[in-house]
C-alpha positions as CSV (number, residue, x, y, z in Angstrom):
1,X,83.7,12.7,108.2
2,X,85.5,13.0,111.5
3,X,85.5,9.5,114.0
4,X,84.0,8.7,116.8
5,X,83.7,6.4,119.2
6,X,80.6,4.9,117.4
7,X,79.9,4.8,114.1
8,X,77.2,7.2,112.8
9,X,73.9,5.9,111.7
10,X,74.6,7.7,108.2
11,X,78.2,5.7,108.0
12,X,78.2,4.5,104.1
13,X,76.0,6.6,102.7
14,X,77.3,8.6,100.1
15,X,77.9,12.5,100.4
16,X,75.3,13.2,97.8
17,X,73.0,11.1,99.2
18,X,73.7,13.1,102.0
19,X,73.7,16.6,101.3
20,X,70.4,15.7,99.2
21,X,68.9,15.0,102.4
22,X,70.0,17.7,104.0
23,X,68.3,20.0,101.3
24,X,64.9,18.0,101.7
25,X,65.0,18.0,105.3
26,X,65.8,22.3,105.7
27,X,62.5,22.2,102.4
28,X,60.5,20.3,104.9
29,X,61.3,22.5,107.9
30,X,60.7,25.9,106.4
31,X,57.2,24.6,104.8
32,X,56.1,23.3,108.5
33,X,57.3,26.9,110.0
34,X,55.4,28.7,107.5
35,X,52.1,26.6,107.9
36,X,52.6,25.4,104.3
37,X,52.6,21.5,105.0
38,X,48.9,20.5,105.7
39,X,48.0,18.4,108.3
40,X,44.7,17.4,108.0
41,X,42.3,17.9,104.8
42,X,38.3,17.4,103.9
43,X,37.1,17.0,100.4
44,X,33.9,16.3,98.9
45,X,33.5,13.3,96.2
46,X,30.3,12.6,95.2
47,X,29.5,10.4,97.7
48,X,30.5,11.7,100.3
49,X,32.4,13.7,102.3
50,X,35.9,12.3,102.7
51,X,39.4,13.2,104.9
52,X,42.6,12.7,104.8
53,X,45.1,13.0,107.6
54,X,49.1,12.9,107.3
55,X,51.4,13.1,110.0
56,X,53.3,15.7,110.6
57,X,57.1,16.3,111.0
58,X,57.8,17.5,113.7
59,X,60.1,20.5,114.1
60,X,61.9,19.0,116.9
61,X,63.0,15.9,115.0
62,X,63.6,17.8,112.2
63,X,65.8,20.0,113.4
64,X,67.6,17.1,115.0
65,X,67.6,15.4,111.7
66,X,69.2,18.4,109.9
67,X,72.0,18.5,112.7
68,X,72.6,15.3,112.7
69,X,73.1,15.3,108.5
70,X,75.0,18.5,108.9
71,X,77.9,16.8,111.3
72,X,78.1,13.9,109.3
73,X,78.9,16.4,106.5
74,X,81.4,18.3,108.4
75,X,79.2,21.8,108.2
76,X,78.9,21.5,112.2
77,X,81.3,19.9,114.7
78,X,79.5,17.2,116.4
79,X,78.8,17.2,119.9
80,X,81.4,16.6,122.4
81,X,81.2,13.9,125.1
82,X,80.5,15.2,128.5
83,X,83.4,15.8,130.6
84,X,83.8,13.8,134.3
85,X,85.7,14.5,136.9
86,X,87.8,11.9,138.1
87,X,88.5,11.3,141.8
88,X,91.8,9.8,143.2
């Protein structure tokens, strides 16, 4: 795990733990590109008709979520602080 400034919000958490998250959150992200994850489902029981709504992942904060796992597994480098100029 390389240092930073702040400690990652995954700090402590072991690399299995990790890397086991990393596997669910890349399942989760090809299942909501292929339209395999439902969102919203209708069933009939007896009596009545009844629904059932989950929400969604997003792809946005899942591919944020993989990133993030990836960097703190040293797959990806992690994002470097911004560069400023300095006047004098």
């Amino acid at each position: 795990m390389a240092s930073c400034r702040y400690p990652s919000l995954y700090a402590g958490l072991p690399q299995q733990q990790l890397q086991d998250a990393l596997t669910k959150a890349q399942a989760a992200l090809i299942e909501l590109n292929s339209g395999a994850r439902g969102v919203s489902f209708s069933y009939d029981q007896g009596s009545g008709t009844k629904s059932v709504t989950y929400t969604p992942a997003t792809r946005e904060g899942l591919t944020s979520l993989i990133r993030d796992l990836q960097a703190e597994l040293g797959i990806i480098p992690r994002a470097r602080r911004p560069m400023r100029l300095i006047y004098r």
